[in-house]
C-alpha positions in Angstrom: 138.6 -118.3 4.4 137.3 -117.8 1.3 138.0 -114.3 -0.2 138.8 -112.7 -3.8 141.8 -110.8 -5.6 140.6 -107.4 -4.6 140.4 -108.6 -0.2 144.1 -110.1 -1.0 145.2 -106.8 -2.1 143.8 -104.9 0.5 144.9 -107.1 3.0 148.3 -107.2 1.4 148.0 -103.1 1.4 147.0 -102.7 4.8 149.1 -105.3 6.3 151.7 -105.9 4.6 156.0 -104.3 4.4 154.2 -101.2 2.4 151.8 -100.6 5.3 153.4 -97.0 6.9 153.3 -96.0 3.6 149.1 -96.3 3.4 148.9 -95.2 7.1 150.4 -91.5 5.8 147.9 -91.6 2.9 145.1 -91.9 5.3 146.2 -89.5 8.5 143.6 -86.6 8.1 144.9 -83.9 5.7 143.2 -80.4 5.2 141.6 -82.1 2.0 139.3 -84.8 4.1 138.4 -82.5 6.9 135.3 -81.4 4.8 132.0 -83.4 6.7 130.8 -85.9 5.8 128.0 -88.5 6.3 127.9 -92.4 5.7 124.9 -94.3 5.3 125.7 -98.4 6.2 123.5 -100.8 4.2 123.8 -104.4 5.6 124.1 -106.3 2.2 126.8 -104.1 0.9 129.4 -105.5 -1.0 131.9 -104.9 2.3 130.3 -102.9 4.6 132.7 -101.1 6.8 132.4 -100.4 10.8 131.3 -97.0 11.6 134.3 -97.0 13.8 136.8 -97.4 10.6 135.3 -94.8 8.4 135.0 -92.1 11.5 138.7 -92.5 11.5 139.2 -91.3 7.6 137.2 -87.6 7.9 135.3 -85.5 10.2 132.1 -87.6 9.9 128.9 -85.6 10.9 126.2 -87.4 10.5 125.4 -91.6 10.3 122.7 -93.6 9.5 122.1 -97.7 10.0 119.8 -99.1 8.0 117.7 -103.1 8.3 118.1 -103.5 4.2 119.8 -102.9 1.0 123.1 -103.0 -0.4 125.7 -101.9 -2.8 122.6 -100.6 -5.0 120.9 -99.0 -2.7 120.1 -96.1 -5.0 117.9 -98.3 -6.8 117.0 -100.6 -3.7 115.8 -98.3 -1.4 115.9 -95.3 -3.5 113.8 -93.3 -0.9 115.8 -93.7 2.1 119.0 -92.6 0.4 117.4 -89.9 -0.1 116.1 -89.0 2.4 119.5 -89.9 4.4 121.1 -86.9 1.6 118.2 -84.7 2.8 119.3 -85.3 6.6 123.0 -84.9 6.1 122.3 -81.6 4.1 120.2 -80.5 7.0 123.2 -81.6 9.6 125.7 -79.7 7.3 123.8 -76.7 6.7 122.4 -76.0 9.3 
């Protein structure tokens, strides 16, 4: 499996004898309680499972999209925005 420095240490992190250490870092605190929204883009650099980052704050609102990727701001510049617009109206509602 091919893979570079920064997957190792991530692996290493998650997985490795320091690992209960990172599980207390990421059990929900008052900080990440606020909402939050995640828009997945398929040709991200590592996009993550919707089910892994429900698990790190009160997620509110999610999108999927066909195409982009870690620049989607300059990509698909209107459907970010419009995905902001969305999540505002989700949040503030």
């Amino acid at each position: 499996m091919a893979t570079n420095g920064g997957n190792l240490v991530i692996m290493y992190q998650m997985y490795g004898p320091d690992r209960k250490e990172l599980q207390k870092k990421l059990e929900p605190t008052e900080e990440n309680k606020k909402p939050m929204g995640y828009s997945w883009f398929p040709k991200d650099l590592t996009p993550v499972p919707i089910s892994w980052v429900a698990t790190s704050g009160n997620m509110v609102w999610f999108k999927r999209h066909e195409q982009g990727g870690h620049f989607a701001a300059m990509e698909r510049p209107e459907e970010l925005f419009e995905d902001v617009e969305e999540f505002v109206k989700v949040v503030f509602k």
